[in-house]
N, C-alpha and C positions, 0 to 999 in steps of 0.2 A: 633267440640268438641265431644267427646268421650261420646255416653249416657251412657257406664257403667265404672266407673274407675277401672285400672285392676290392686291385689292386688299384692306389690313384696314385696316378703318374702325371706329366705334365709332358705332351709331344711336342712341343717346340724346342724345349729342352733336349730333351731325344735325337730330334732333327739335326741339332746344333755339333751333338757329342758325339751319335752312333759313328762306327768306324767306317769310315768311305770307301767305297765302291764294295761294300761286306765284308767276311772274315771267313777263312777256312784254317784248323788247326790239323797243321801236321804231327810228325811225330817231335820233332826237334824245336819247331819253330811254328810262329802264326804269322799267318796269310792275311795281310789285308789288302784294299784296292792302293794305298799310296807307301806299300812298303813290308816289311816283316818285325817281328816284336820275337821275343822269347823273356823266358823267366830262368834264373838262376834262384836258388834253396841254399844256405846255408844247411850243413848235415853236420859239421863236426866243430866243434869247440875246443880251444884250450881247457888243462886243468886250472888255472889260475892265470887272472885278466887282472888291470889294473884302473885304477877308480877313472871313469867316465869312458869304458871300454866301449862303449857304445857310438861314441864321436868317431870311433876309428872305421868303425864298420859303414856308418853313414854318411862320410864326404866322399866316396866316391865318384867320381866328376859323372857327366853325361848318364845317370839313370835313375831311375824311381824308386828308391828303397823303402820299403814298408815292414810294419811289426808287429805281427799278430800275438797276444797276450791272453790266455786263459791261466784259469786256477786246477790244480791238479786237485783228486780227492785225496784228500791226508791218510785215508787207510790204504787207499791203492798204493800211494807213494813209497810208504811204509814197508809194504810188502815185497815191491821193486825193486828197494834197497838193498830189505835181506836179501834175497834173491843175489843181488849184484857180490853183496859181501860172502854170500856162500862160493861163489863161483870164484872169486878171486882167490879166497883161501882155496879151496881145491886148485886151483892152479899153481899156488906156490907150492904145491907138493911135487908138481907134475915138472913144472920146468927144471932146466937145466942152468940156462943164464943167470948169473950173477943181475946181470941191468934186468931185464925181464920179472927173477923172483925180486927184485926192490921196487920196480913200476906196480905189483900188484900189492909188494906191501904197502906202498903211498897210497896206493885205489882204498883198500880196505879201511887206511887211516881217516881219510878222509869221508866214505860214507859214515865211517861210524862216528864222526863230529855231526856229521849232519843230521843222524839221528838223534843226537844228545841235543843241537839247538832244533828239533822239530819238537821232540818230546817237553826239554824243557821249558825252553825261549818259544817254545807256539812260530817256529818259522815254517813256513809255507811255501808250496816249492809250485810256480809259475812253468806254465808250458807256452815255448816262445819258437815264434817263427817268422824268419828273419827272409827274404824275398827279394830282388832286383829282377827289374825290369827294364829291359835293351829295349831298342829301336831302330832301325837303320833303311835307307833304300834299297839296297840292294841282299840277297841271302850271304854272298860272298861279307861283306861289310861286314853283316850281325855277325857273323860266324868270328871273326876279327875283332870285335867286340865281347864276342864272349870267352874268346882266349886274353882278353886283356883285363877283366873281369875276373876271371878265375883265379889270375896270377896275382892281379892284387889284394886279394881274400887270403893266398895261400902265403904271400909275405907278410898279410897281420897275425897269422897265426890260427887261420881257421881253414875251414876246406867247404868248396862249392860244388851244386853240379844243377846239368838239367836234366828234369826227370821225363825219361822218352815216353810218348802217348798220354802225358799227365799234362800238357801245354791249354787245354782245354779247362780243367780241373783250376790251376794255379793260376789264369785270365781271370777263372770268374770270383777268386779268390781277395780281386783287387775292390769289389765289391758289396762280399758278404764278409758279415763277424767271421769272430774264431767258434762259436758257437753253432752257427749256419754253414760252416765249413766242415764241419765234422758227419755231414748230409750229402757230401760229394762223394764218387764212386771211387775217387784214390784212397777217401780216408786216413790222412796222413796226420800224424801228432806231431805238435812240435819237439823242442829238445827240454828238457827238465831245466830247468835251472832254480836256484833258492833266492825268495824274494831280497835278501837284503843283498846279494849281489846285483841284482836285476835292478836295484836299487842304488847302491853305483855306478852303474853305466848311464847315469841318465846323459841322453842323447844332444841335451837343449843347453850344454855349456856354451854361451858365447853371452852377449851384451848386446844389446838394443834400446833403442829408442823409441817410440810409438803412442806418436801424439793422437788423441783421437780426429784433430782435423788438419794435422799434417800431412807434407806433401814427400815424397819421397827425392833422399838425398845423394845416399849410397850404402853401402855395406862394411861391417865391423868383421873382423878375421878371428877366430881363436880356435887355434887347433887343427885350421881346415872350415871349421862350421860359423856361417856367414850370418850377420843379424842384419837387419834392418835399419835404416837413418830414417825413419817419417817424422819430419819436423814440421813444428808451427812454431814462428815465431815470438807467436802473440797469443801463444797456450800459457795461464795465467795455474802456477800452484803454489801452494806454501813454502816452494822454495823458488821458482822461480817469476817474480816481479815485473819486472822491468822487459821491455824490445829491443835492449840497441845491442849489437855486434861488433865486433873488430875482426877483420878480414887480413893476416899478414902471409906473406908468401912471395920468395924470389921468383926470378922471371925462370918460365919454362917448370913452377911448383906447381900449376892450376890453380894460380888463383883467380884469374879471370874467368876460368870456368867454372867455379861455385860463383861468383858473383853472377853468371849471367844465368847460371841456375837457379838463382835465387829472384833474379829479376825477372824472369820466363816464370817463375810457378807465381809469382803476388800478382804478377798482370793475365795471368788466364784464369786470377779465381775472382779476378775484380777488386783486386786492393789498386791503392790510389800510389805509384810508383812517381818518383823524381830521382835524377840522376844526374851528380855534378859529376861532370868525364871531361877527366885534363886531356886524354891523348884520344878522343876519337874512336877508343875501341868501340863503344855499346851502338852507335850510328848502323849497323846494317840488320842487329838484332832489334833496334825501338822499332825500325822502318817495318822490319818484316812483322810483328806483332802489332804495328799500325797505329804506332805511339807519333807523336812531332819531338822535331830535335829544333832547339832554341840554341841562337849565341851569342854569351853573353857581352859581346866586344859593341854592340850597340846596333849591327846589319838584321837582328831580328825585331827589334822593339826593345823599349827604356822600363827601366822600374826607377821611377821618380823619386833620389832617397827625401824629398818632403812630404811624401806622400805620409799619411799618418795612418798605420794599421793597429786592428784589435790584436794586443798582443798578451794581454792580462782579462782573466775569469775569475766570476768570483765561486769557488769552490764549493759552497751551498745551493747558490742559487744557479751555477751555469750559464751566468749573465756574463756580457763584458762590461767591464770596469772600465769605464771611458777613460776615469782624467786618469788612474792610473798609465793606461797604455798611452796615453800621453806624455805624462811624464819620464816614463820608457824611453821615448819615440825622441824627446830631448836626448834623453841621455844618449840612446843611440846615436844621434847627430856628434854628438860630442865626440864621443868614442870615434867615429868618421871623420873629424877635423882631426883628431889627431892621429889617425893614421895618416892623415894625407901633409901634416904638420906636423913632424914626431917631435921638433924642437921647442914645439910650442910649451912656456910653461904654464902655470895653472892660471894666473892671473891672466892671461889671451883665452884660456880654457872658460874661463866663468865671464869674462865678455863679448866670444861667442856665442853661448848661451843666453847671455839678456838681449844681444841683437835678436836670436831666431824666437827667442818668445817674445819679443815687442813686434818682429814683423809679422808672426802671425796674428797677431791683433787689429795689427792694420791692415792687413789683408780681408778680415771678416771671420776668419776660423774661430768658429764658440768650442772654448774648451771643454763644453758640456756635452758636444755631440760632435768633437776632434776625428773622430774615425766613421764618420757616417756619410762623408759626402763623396759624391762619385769623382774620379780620378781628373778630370778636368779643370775640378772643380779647387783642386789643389795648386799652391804656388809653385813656382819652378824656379830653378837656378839660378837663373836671367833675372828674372823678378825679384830675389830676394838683393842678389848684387848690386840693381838697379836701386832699392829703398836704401839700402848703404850709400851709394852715393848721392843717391838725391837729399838727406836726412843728418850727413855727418860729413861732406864734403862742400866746400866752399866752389870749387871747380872738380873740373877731370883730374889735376894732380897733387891739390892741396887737400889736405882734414882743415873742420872748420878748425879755427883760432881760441873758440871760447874753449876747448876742451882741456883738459890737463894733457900737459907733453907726452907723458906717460900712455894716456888715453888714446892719442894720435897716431902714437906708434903705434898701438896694440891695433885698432879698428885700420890701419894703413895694411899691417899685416894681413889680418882677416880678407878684408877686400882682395888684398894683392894673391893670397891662398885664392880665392873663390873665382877671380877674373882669371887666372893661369889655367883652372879646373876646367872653367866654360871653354874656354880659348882652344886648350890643348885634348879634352877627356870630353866636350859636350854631346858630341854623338850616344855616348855611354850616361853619361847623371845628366842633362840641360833637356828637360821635358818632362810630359805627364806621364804616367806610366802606361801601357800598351799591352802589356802582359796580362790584362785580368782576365779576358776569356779564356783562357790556357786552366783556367781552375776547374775547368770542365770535362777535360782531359785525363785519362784514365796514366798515360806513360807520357812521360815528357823528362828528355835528354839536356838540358843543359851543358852547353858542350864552351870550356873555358880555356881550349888551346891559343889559339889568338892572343885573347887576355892576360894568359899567364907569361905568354912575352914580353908584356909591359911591365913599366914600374911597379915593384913590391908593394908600393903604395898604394899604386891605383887599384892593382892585382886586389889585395885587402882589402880595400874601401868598396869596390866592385861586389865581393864574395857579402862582405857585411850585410851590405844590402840585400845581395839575395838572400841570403840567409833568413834577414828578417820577413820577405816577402812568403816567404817557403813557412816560416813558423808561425803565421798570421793564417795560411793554405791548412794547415796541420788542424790549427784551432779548431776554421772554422769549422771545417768538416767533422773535426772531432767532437765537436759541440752536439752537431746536428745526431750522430750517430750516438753518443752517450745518451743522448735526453732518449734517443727510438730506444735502446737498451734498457736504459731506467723504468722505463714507461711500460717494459714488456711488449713494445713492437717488432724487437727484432732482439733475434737468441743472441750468444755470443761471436757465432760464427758465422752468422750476417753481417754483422755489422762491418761496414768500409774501412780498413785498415790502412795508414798512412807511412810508407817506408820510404826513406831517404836515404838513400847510397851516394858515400860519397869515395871517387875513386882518387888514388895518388893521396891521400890522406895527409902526408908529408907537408906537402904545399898550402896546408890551411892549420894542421896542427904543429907548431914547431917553436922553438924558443925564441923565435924571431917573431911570433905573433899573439902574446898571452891576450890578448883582446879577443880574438877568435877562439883562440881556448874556453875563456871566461865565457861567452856568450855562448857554446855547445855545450858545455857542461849544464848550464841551464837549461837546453832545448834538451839536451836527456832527462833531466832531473824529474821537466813539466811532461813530457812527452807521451810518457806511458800512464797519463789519467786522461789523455783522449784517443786513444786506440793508435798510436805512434809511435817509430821509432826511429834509432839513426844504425847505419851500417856502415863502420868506415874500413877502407881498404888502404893499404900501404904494400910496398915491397919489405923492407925491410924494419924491425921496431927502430934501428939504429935511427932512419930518415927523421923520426918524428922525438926520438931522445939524441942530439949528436955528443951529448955533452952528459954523463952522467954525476960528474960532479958537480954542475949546477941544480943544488937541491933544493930551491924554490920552483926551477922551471919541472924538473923530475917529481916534485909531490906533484902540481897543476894536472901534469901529462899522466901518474899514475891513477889521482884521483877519476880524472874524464875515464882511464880507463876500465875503474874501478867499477865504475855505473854503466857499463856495458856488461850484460848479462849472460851475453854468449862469446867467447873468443875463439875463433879458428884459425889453429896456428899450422900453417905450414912451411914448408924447407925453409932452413934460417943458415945465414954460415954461422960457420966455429964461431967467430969472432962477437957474433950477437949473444952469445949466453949469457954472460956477465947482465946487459940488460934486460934480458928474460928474466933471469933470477929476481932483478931488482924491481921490476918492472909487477908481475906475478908472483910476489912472496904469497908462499902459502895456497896458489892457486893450480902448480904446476909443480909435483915432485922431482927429485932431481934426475930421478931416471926419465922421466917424459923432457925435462930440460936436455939431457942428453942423449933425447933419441931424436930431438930437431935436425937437426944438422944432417940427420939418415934417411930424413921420410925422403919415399919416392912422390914421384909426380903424382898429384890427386889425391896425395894421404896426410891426413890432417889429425892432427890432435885439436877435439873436438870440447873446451871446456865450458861446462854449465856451472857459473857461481853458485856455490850454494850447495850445488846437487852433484853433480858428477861429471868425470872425464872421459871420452870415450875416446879411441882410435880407431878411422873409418874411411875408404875410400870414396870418392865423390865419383860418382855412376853416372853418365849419362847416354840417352838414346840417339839411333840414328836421326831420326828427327831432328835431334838438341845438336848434335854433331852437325847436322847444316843451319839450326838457325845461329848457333854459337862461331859462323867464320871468325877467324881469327883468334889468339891469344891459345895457350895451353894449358 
């Protein structure tokens, strides 16, 4: 055995930490090269503290509190006691005071309980030592510091001090046990206290969240004492399932600053970000993070709605289901005729459809391999228009004659829908799609202010489209990243995560377009079996409910919201709660319903389905503060 044990350290470490430009301990204060430090000693305690007395001592703003905790020995304790209770009885003989002889008869009541739970209850009495630690540029400053320090110790009901020529002693104190501290030339004990009160003050009252591979969000408040937001999305436990989110908050709540917090941490860990942004805001933050911004009014490139994408997996095998997503890819069309034809009745509905599946036929598209051919290779608007009229017109303005009247009509419509589309919208639907290297792309902006000028119609039919192009984007990569997963190539926190923010939420979810509802409900539903999800943002819930007594359109909208996993609710007016309520039954108690209306800026009532509610401010850095121009 080794008589000396020999110490390992690590010097770069050292390098890193030791105090700059040295250290010299005065009598009051410590000397370092970029400033002075001192320590304050809790010496005196209340008789009676109340449960978690310990928070009160520890939020002290601007310094280092620390808590050194040893065990006392139970016969010395004992003996310290009597000791204490002999002294106070002889003092009640001595004094004269009325208040003075009842202070010592309370002292003597109370050791002698304490005896009775040591002796009987086995309580054990804790020697505790309670520290802060100043800092300051200048001596004048600390000293200013520690007057302000002392004074708030002396209003919780305790007393401080700093112990002269011991500044030396209580530095290195911030580094050795309570054990190794009792080896210093001060040799100072801490103060007694009994475990089961020590045992109340526990220090660590507050709420947090802390994913293992989450990213930090903000901080939760209770009492003073601050927790942690480290969220992951796409952290998978037995309560919480699903990725998607709801985003609500009036102008000047911050909501645009959790969103773009949200979108700054998925694109610097390398998830796959898209971004439909009605107004323009996210444009200085994609650019600065080195994302492309795309618009969708037809000046950046077309997404061909004939184009036909994989939109259906088979859930065993991880394959796509071709004629499924084909048959999809109909339906979707359909769904697009009649947005752009709301009048259209079903019977126009089901012989647009036997037009678009007989011209894909005659074009060459094998339904067996519908989604496999490269984007050229697909028909266009033009083209399809064109087989309408070369196939079922006699000229330019007549339907042949053999058809039934009826038939005429309906195939005159269709046409007359498709030639208006090309005529007036072709820059936007009338081409191949252009957009497919963009899947490459780690952030891409989608930016649909332009578009949402236009007709409601086109505006829908527009979004449909992407949508499906986006949820085909989702797939595939969710494909490729499940099967690495499955296969044990890649942990869970590798794997490519696919988030979809959509802002102004209002303008795609709303009673005016259960089509767009129906089809993201879906995209939640599928979304989280390929590492996806969706995030949608609104100002207010009212935008997206205007109407709470339409209770078909109010289940649709509560359902969609049902399947979002995470909601982040902040400042709402008065006037929203009734929708809150009805909207969140059972998600959101009444008192969190009526603390809406009161959050400040960047405080959000934070709810996880399933699991729990938190209340948090959204924090961000100087950094985030410039790459987040704009929005509050």
């Amino acid at each position: 055995m080794a008589l000396f044990k020999k110490e390992e350290f690590n010097p770069y470490l050292l390098n890193k930490i030791q105090p700059v430009g040295g250290i010299k301990f005065n009598n009051r204060s410590i000397l370092k090269g970029d400033g002075y430090e001192a320590c304050i000693r809790i010496y005196d305690f209340p008789s009676w503290v109340n449960e978690f007395w310990l928070d009160n001592l520890l939020d002290i703003k601007d310094v280092i509190a620390t808590i050194d905790i040893e065990t006392e020995d139970r016969l010395k304790a004992l003996n310290d006691i009597n000791k204490s209770i002999s002294e106070n009885q002889t003092r009640m003989y001595d004094l004269k005071s009325n208040i003075d002889i009842i202070e010592a008869s309370n002292n003597v009541d109370t050791l002698q309980n304490l005896v009775m739970a040591m002796t009987v209850s086995d309580e054990i009495i804790k020697l505790v030592t309670i520290r802060y630690y100043l800092n300051a540029r200048t001596e004048q400053e600390l000293e200013e510091k520690i007057k302000y320090v002392l004074n708030e110790i002396e209003r919780r009901g305790y007393r401080g001090k700093v112990l002269l020529n011991e500044q030396e002693y209580e530095w290195k104190s911030l580094f050795l046990s309570s054990t190794e501290q009792k080896y210093l030339r001060n040799k100072r004990k801490g103060h007694p206290i009994p475990s089961a009160t020590l045992g109340v003050g526990y220090p660590l009252n507050f709420v947090e969240l802390n994913d293992p591979y989450g990213m930090f969000m903000g901080t939760t408040s209770n009492n003073g004492v601050r927790g942690n937001i480290i969220l992951d999305l796409f952290a998978k436990t037995k309560t919480r399932k699903s990725y998607n989110s709801l985003v609500i908050g009036t102008m000047g709540a911050g909501k645009s600053t959790l969103l773009k917090k949200l979108v700054h941490n998925h694109t610097i860990i390398g998830n796959t970000v898209r971004i439909l942004d009605v107004a323009g805001e996210f444009r200085t933050l994609v650019l600065k993070l080195g994302g492309k911004i795309v618009s969708l009014d037809g000046s950046s490139g077309m997404i061909n709605p004939l184009h036909i994408y994989a939109t259906i997996i088979d859930e065993n095998t991880n394959k796509v289901l071709i004629d499924q997503s084909y048959m999809q890819h109909i339906s979707k069309l359909n769904m697009m005729y009649k947005l752009l034809s709301p009048n259209a009745q079903d019977d126009e509905l089901r012989e647009f459809e036997k037009l678009i599946v007989n011209f894909y036929k005659h074009f060459g598209i094998d339904r067996e391999k519908a989604t496999e051919y490269k984007a050229e290779e697909y028909p266009t608007l033009s083209e399809f228009y064109k087989y309408i009229k070369d196939n079922y017109f006699e000229d330019d303005e007549n339907v042949k004659k053999n058809l039934s009247r009826f038939r005429q009509k309906r195939i005159e419509d269709i046409a007359s829908t498709i030639e208006n589309l090309i005529a007036t919208y072709g820059k936007i639907f009338d081409g191949h799609s252009s957009l497919m290297d963009l899947t490459k792309e780690n952030l891409i902006s989608f930016e649909v202010r332009t578009l949402s000028s236009m007709d409601k119609k086109i505006f829908n039919a527009q979004m449909f489209n992407v949508l499906t192009m986006l949820w085909n984007n989702a797939l595939i990569q969710g494909l490729k990243e499940k099967r690495a997963y499955d296969e044990r190539e890649k942990k869970i926190f590798e794997a490519t995560k696919y988030v979809l923010f959509i802002d102004e939420a209002h303008k795609f979810i709303n009673g005016n377009n259960i089509m767009g509802i129906e089809f993201l409900e879906g995209f939640e539903r599928e979304a989280r079996k390929y590492f996806a999800g969706v995030v949608y943002a609104t100002q207010s819930i009212r935008d997206v409910v205007p109407d709470i007594k339409d209770d078909k359109v109010t289940e649709k909208i509560k359902t969609l919201f049902e399947l979002t996993q995470y909601k982040f609710i902040m400042q709402q007016d008065n006037n929203a709660k009734e929708v809150l309520e009805k909207i969140f039954l059972g998600q959101l108690t009444q008192s969190e319903v009526d603390a809406v209306p009161l959050l400040g800026t960047g405080e959000t009532i934070f709810s996880i389905t399933g699991d729990k509610n938190l209340r948090f401010n959204v924090e961000i850095s100087d950094r985030e503060d410039y790459l987040f121009k704009g929005g509050a």
